[in-house]
N, C-alpha and C positions, 0 to 999 in steps of 0.2 A: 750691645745688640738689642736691636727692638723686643719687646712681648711678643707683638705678634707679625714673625714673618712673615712675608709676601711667600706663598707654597705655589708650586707651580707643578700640577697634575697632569701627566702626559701617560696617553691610551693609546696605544697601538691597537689595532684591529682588521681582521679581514675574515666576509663571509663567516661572522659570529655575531649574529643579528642579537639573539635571544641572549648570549656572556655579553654583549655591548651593551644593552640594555640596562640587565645588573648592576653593570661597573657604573654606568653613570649615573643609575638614581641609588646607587650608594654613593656618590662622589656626591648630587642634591642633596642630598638628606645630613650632609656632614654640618653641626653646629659648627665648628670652624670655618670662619666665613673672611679669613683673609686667603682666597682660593683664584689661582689662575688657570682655569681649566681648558685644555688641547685634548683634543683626538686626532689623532691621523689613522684616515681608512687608505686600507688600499686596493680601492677601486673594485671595491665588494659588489655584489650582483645577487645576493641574499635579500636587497633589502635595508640594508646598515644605511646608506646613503640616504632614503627618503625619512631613515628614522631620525638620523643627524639634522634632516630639514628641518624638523618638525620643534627639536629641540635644539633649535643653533641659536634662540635669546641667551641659552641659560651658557650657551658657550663662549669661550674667547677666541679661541681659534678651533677651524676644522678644515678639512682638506680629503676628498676623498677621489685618488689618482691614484698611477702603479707606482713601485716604489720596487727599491733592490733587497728585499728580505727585512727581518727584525729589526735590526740597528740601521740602518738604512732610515727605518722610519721611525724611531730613535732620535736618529739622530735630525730628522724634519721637527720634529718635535723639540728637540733644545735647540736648535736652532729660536725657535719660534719664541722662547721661555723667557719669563724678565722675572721668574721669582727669585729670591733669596735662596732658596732649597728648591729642587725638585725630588720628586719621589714618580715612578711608573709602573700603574695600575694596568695593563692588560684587561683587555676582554675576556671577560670570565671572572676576573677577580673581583673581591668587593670588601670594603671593612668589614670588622669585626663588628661597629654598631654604631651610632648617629654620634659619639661625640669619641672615637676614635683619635682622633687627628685634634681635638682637644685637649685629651692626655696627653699625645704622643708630641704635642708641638711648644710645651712649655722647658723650662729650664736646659735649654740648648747651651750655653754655657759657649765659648768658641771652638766648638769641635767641628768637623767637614765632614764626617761620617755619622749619622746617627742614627742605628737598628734597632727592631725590635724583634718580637718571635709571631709565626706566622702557624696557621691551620692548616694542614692540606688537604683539600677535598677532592674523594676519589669518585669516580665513576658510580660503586655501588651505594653511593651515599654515606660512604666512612668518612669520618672527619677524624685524622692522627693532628696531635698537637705540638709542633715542632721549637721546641728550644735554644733559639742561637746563643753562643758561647759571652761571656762574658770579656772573655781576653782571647785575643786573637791570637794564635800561635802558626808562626809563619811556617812551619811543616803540615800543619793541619788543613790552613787555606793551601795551600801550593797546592800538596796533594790528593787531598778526598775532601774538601767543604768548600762553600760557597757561602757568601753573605747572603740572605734572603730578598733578593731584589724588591720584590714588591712592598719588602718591609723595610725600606732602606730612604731616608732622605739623605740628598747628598748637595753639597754646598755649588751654584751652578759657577762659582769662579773656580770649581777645579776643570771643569769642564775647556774654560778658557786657558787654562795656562796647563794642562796635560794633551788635550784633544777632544774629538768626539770619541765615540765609541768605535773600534775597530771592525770596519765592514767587511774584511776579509775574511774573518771568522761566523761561523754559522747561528754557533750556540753558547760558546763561552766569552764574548766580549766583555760581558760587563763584570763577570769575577775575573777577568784578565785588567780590567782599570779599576778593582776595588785592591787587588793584587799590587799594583806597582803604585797606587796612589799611597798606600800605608807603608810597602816595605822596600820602597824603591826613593817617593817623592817626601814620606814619612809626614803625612794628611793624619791631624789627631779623629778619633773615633770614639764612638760613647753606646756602648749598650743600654736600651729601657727594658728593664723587664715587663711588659706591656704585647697581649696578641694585639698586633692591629689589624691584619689583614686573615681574609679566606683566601688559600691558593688553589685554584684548578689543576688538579695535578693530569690532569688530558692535556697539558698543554707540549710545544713539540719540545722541550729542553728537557721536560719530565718523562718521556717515552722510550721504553726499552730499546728501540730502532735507534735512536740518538746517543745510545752509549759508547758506544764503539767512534762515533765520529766525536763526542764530549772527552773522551782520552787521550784521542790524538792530534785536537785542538788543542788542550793543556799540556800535551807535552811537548807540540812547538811554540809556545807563550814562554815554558819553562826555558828551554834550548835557549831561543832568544833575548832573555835578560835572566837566567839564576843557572847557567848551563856548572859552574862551580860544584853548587851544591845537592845535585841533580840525584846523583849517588848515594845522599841521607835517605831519600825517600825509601831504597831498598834495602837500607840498612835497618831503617826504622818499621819495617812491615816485617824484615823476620825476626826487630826484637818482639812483635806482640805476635807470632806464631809460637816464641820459643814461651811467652807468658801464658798464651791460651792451654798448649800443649803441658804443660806446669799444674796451672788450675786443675785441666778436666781430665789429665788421664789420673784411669780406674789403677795402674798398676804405680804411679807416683803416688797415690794417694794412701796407697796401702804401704809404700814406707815410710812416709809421711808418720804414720798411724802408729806405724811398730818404734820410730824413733830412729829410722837408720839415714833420713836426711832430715834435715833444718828446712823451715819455713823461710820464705824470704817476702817481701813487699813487693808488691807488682799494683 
């Protein structure tokens, strides 16, 4: 593998004039300078578009039309792509700091996946610092975690031989193709411990209204290719109620105390 990848930076945005902004003079400001940078607007009336005019030298490709939701223009975007990686920056989001993607883009080793751990920034100006797992565990991702997209480079020949992203789905497509690309298509993967990105957590896949339709996207992905082993997941949510219930009740803890049951590991 080369030093230095060809990266190929694709920004989705619509009517986020002021997060587009952001995202792209943190995408200027990156020393890593083997950069192929796309945005796809979709047909924003904010403003986004004349601001794209202004800086379209510093881009490679732009496009701003309606499009059919998130992956939809996703997927206009790798379409578009000729990097070795892509990685996708949203409007709103921005790195961690100018040589980001510096760190984050050496000893790639031949792995298709390779994350790192992301910020979330909330509305009131909280920044929580988010830790992705080192080993992926396939009950974990199926059921409650997600790879951190915007911290994620992913190799653009998976993209050829699995598909694009699934436009049927609203809000889980792309942990539904980091999902089958590792425990289906078995795509090697590499954690950095490295923050590289800020996430906007305003954004719609992060909004309480999105939950209820985020459950019921993953559990038709699930049904669809792992319908087998569907049934661990409820198996495995009341072994950690019968360990929480273990832990914290006051009246297990007081026989605990006296000697009249045994400690166990949890």
């Amino acid at each position: 593998m080369q030093n230095n990848p060809k990266l190929s930076i694709i920004t989705i945005a619509y009517n986020n004039k002021l997060g587009l902004i952001k995202t792209m003079n943190s995408v200027f400001a990156q020393t890593y300078k083997d950069i192929e940078y796309i945005v796809i607007d979709g047909n924003s009336s904010d403003g986004s578009k004349e601001i794209l005019e202004k800086v379209s030298i510093k881009l490679d490709y732009w496009v701003s039309e309606p499009d059919l939701g998130i992956y939809n223009a996703l997927n206009k975007g790798i379409l578009k792509a000729s990097g070795e990686y892509l990685l996708f920056l949203n409007s709103g989001d921005w790195f961690f700091d100018e040589n980001s993607l510096l760190s984050f883009m050496i000893d790639l080793g031949d792995y298709d996946i390779i994350y790192g751990n992301k910020l979330n920034y909330f509305s009131n100006d909280n920044i929580v610092e988010e830790k992705s797992p080192k080993i992926i565990d396939f009950y974990i991702l199926a059921f409650s975690y997600s790879l951190p997209h915007q911290a994620t480079i992913i190799k653009k020949k998976l993209f050829n031989e699995m598909g694009l992203y699934d436009e049927s789905l609203k809000i889980v497509s792309d942990w539904k193709f980091s999902l089958l690309a590792i425990f289906k298509y078995n795509y090697k993967y590499l954690h950095k411990e490295i923050n590289l990105i800020y996430y906007d957590m305003t954004g719609i896949s992060s909004n309480d209204i999105y939950k209820s339709l985020q459950i019921k996207e993953r559990e038709s992905v699930i049904d669809e290719n792992f319908i087998n082993i569907k049934h661990m997941a409820n198996e495995s949510l009341l072994i950690q109620k019968i360990k929480f219930y273990y832990k914290y009740s006051k009246i297990l803890r007081v026989l605990k105390i006296l000697g009249l049951i045994k400690k166990f590991d949890y």
